[in-house]
N, C-alpha and C positions, 0 to 999 in steps of 0.2 A: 504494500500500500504506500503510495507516494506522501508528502508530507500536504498536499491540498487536498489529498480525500482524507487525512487525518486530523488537519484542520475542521474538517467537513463535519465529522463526524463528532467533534468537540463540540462543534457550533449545535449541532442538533440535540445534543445532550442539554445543552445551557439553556439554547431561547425555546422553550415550551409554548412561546405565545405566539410563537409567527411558524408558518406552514411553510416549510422549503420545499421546490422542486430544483432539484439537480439538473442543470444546463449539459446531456452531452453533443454536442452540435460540431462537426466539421467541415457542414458545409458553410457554415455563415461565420468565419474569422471574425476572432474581437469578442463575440457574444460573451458575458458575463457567465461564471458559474453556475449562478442561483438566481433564480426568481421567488424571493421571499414576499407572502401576504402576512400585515398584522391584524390582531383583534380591530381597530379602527377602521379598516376595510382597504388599506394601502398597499398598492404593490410597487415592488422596486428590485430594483435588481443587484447581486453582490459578487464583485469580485475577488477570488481568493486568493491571497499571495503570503507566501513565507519563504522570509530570506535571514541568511546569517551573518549580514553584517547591514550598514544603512543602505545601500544602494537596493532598489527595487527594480528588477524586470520588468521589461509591459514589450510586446509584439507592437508593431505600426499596425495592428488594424486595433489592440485594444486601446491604443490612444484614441487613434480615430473615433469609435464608438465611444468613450465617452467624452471625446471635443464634440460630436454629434448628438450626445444622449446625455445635455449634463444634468439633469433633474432627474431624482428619484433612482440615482444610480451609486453606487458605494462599494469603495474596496476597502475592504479588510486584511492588514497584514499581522503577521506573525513573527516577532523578533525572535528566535532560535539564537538560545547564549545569553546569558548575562554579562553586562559590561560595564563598567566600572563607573560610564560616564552616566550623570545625569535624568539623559533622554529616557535609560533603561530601566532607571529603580522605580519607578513607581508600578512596572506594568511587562507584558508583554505583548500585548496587541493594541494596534494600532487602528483607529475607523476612519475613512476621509470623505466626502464626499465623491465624487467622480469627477466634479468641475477643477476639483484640483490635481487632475491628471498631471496636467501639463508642469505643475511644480514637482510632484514627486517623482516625476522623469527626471529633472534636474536637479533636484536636492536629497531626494530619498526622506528617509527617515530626520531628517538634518531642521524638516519644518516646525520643529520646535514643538508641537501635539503633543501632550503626554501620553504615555504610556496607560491604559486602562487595564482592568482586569476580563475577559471574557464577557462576563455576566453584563458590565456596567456595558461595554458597545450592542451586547444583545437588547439591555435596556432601550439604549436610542433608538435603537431601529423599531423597537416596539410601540413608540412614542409617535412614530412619525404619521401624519394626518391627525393626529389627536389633538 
């Protein structure tokens, strides 16, 4: 099992209140993981990402799609390792919108967000249209 279906599977343990369907799609490049709905009636879509240092991956189409798609769209990453700096002690996951693609192309983890814990980024997404 790869480290985004392991993500995957954490995530669905945590958020009880939102219904995930798992994105497997290779025809439509970009496409987000998940198409998560919460109890407020909101759908949105989540991309998974877990890296082990600040820098985050993203494909030219998953930019695209969310320069395209910036509403209601969200990636989620995953800091694998503790590190000594700051960024890392409060948390290890990360929530961003998608309209901030284009910074965490260029800065990674470096945008200053703190660190949450699982639960607390399941909470926001739980929130969202509330």
């Amino acid at each position: 099992m790869g480290p985004e279906a392991k993500l995957y599977k954490k995530l669905r343990k945590t958020s009880c209140e939102i219904s995930w369907i798992r994105i497997e799609n290779i025809s439509s490049l970009g496409t987000p993981d998940l198409l998560g709905y919460n109890n407020s009636g909101t759908f949105f879509t989540l991309e998974l990402k877990v890296t082990k240092s600040r820098k985050i991956k993203f494909s030219p189409h998953q930019i695209a799609f969310h320069v395209k798609h910036p509403m209601n769209t969200y990636i989620l990453v995953e800091a694998l390792g503790q590190r000594s700096s700051k960024l890392f002690q409060s948390g290890n996951y990360f929530l961003f919108p998608g309209s901030r693609i284009r910074e965490l192309v260029a800065s990674g983890l470096e945008l200053g967000t703190p660190g949450l814990p699982l639960g607390a980024c399941c909470l926001e997404l739980s929130k969202l249209g509330a």
